[in-house]
N, C-alpha and C positions, 0 to 999 in steps of 0.2 A: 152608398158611399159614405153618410155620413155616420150611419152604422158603424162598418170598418173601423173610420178613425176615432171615432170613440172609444172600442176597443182595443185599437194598438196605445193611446193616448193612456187608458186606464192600465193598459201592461207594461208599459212602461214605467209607472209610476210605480209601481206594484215591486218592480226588479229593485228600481231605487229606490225602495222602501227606507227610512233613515238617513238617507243622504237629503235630509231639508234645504233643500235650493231654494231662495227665494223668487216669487213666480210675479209678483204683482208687489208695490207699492202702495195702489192706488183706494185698497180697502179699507175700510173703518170697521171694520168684524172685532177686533183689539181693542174698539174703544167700546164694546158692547157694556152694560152696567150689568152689576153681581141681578138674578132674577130677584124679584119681590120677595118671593117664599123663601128664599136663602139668606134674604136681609132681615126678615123675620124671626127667621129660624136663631141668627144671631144676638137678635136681641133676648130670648128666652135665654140663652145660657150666657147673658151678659157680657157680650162682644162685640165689637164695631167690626167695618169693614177696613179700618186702618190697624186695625192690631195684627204684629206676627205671626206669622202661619208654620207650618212646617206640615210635610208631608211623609206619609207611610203606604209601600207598596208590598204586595204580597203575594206571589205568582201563583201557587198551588188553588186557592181561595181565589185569584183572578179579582179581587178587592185592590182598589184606593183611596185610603182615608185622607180627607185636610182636618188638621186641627187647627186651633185656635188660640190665642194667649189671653185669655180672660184678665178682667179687671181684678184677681186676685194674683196676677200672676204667673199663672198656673197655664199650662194648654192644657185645653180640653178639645175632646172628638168635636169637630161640628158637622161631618157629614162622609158617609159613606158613599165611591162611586165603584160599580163592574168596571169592569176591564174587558172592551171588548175582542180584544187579542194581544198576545203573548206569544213569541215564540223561542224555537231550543226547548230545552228540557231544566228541571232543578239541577242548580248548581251558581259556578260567577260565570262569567264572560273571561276570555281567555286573551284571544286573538280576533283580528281583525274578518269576518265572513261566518263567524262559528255561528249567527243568528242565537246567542247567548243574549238574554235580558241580564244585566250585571245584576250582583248582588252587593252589597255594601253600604258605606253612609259618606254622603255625596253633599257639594252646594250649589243651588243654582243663583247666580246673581242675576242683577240688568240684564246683562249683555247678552246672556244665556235667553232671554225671553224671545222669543220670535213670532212677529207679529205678520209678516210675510210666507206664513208656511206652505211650502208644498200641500200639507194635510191640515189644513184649513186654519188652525193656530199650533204652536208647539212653545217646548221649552226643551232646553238640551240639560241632562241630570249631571254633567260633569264629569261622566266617567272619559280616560282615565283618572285615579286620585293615586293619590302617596301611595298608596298599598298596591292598588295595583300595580303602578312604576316599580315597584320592591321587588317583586313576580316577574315581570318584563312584557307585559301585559299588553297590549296595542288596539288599536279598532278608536273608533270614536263616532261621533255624531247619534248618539244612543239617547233619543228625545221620549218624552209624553208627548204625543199629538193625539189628530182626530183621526177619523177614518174607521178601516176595521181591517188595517195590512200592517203587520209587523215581520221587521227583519232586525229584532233585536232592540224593537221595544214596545214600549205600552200603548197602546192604540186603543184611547179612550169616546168613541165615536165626539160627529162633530160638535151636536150640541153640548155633550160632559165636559169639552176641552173648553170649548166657552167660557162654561160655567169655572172653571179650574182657574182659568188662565186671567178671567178678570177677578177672580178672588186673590191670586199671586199678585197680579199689577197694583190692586190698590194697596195690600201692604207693603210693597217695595217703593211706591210712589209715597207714603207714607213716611216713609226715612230706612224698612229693615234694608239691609246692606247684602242680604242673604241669605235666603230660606235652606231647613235643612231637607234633604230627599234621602228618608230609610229605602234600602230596597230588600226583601227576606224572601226564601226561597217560601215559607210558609208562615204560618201562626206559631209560633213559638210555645206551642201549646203541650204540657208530658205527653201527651197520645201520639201527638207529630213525630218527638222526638224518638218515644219507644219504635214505633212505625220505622223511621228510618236508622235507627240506630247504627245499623253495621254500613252504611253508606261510605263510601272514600271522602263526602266534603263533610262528616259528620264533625273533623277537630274542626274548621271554618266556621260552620255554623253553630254552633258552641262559642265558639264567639263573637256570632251576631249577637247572640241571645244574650252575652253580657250588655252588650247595647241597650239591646230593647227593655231589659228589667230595669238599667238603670234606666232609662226613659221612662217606662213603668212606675218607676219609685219616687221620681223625683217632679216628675212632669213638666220638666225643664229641656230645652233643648242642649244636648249632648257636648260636651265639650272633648272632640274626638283628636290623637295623637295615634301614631304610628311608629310601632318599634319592636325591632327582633320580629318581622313580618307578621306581627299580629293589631288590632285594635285594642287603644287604651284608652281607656273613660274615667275622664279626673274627673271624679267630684267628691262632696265633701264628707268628713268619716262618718255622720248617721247613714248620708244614701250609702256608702260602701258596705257599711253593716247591715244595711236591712237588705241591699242586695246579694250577701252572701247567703242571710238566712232565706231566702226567695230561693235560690239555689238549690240549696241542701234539702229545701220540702221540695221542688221537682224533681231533682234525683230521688227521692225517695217516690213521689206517685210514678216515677217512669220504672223503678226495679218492679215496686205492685203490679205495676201493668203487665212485666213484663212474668212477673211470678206466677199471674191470674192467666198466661195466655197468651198475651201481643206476640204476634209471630212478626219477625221483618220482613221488610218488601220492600221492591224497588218499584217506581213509576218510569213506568216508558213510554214518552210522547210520541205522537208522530210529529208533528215541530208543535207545540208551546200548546196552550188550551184559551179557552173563554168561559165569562160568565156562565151561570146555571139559565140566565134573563136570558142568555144571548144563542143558547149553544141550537136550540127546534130551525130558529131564522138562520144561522149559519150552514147548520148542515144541511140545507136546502136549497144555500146559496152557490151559481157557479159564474165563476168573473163577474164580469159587470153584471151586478143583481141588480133588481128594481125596486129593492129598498134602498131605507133613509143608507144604510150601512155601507153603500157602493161597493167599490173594489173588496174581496174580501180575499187572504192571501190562504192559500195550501189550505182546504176544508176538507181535507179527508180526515178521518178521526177525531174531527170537530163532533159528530152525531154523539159518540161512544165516548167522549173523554178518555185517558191515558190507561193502557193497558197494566195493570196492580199482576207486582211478579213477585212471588215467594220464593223468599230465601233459607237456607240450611244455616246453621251456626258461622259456619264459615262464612257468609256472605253470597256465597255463591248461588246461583237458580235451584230451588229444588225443584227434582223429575221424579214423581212416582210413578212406582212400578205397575204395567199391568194387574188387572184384575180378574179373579178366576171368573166370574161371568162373560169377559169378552172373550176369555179362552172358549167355554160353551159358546157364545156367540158364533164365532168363526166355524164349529165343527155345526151348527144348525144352518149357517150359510150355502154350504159346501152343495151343489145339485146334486138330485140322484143320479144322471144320469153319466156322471164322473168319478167310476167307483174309486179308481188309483187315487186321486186328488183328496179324498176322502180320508184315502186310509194315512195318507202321507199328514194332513194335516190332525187325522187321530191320532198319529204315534205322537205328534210337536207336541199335542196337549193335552198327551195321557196321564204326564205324571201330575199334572195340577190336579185333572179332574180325580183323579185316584184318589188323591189326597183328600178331597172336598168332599166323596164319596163316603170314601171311612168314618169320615169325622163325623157323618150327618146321624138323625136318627133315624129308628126304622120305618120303614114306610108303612102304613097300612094297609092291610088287604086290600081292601076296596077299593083302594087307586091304584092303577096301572102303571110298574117299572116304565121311565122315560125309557126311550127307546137308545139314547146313549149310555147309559148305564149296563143296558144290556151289552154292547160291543165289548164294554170294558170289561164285564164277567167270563168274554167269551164265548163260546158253543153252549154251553154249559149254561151259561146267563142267558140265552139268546132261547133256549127252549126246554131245560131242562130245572132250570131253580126259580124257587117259588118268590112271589114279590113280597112278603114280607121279610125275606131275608135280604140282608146287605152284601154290599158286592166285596167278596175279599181281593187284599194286595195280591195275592197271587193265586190263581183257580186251576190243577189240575185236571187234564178234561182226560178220564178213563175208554180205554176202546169201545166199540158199543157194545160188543158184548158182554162187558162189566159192567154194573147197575151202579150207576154215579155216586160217589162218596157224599156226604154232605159238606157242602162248601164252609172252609176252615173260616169260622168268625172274626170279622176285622178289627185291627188291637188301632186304634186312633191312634194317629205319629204324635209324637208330643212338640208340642207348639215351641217354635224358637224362641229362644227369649230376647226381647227388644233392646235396643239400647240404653245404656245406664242413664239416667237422670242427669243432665246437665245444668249445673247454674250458672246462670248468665248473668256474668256483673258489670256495672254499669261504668265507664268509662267515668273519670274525673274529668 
């Protein structure tokens, strides 16, 4: 019995994945301290636990970085955490049920911290913003908590949330008024972008990536506007100029990439991924597991990560064509003792092997005409021509009374010529 309610208790929670209800007051989990090793860790790269934070999320990678405002000013990384689930696929958050993780640049304040979480602590990223309202955007309640269940957002298990959520409190306790929360479909990386290039959210993410270079350049947190439904990043005219030239050398390794080879593809999730740390223990996981990681939501293609689909110029899936092997393949399948079936599937894939035939060289004596080759010769190939000879396009087979012609030597078809060379240029 009390099985059961465990498990309807844990599917439940599961459904209302993001909807952070709060379940308890009565916890001090919120007042936990940042660990040792992380107060540590702060001091080597010249940081307190009172200095502003600001954080960066990254769904492809299933990474969450906090950084830091160092005593020069400056943020710096201070610590890398997995992501132990994610769901939806890349792109933003649309609508309200899409199980979309947003993508964009968000605040979370006070009020936004929630120390009552359904999923053991959370914080809500603020989506919607300006931008999305500009789109008509809806859905809400889009948190970082703990756990390992997402319906649209980051489910950082519960010890990492801990760890996050008392590193956010004591700089907001400290006086910041409001940390900033990146959220990127990926690593902003030339390979990423060659990779996805013909993608629909490629003009979007083009301009995360002005975001994050000025982030990148300035190591300042972002001073973000919204206008003609794009993101605008004031800052001042060196960052603007060194983030143009930043630009101009990506576009440039993303054409190399793409000159040397990079084919596009599309990622197709079954809902959202996890960590590389995370993915042995999830795909092994079903409902209520007896790991730390409990409830874990939708783990089918948790094992495999997101199915990689190659695209044609166009965008669109490329399908290649059969191959003359699987044409022999099927006529070796075929039983003996089904001659019709046989011949029906010889005539389907006569004309490939014909071709294949021609083109080859000649056999040597010493080894034995395949015994489809002979079919395709005919009567004629079946008992009467020798195996060093190749099997011609077309075999007259003489009455028996006439002593067989020697079979007319085969002229190789000449090879179609492929398509002409396309270059591929790189989007502004």
């Amino acid at each position: 019995m009390m099985k059961r309610f465990a498990l309807a208790a844990s599917l439940v929670l599961a459904l209302a994945a993001c909807q952070d209800d709060q379940l308890s007051r009565s916890s001090t989990r919120h007042l936990v301290p940042i660990p040792s090793a992380t107060m540590a860790l702060m001091s080597t790269k010249g940081m307190s636990k009172d200095d502003p934070i600001l954080v960066r999320a990254y769904k492809k990678e299933s990474e969450l970085e906090v950084w830091k405002r160092g005593s020069n000013g400056k943020y710096a990384l201070l610590k890398t955490y997995p992501i132990c689930r994610w769901s939806g696929q890349l792109g933003p958050k649309t609508r309200e049920g899409d199980r979309q993780v947003p993508e964009g640049f968000y605040t979370v304040t006070p009020s936004q911290m929630n120390p009552n979480s359904a999923y053991y602590l959370s914080f809500d990223t603020g989506y919607p913003n300006a931008y999305d309202r500009s789109f008509g955007r809806n859905g809400g309640d889009i948190m970082v908590h703990g756990a390992c269940s997402s319906r649209g957002c980051f489910a950082m298990t519960d010890q990492n949330i801990a760890e996050i959520y008392a590193i956010a409190r004591e700089a907001l306790s400290a006086g910041q008024r409001g940390f900033q929360f990146q959220s990127y479909p990926f690593r902003m990386t030339a390979e990423n972008l060659a990779k996805h290039r013909l993608d629909p959210n490629i003009g979007f993410w083009k301009n995360l990536k002005e975001g994050s270079d000025t982030f990148d350049i300035s190591k300042d947190e972002l001073r973000v506007a919204v206008a003609n439904r794009r993101y605008v990043f004031n800052a001042d005219e060196s960052t603007v100029a060194a983030v143009a030239q930043k630009q101009r050398h990506d576009e440039q390794e993303v054409a190399d990439l793409i000159a040397k080879g990079e084919k596009p593809i599309r990622l197709v999730y079954n809902d959202g991924d996890t960590h590389e740390s995370f993915r042995e223990a999830l795909a092994n996981a079903t409902g209520v597991s007896d790991t730390k990681l409990g409830f874990v939501s939708r783990t089918e293609g948790i094992s495999s990560g997101p199915r990689q689909i190659a695209l044609d110029d166009s965008g669109r899936e490329k399908i290649d064509a059969p191959s003359t092997a699987l044409a022999f393949a099927s006529m070796k399948e075929v039983p003996a003792s089904q001659p019709e079936t046989r011949q029906a599937v010889t005539q389907q894939t006569a004309p490939v092997a014909v071709a294949a035939a021609a083109s080859s060289q000649e056999t040597p004596s010493s080894q034995e005409t395949p015994f489809y080759k002979k079919m395709l010769g005919g009567v004629a190939g079946l008992f009467g021509s020798s195996a060093s000879q190749p099997v011609a396009e077309t075999v007259q087979v003489a009455p028996a009374s006439v002593r067989a012609a020697p079979a007319t030597k085969a002229v190789p078809q000449k090879r179609a010529q492929g398509p002409e060379k396309v270059n591929v240029a790189v989007a502004n």
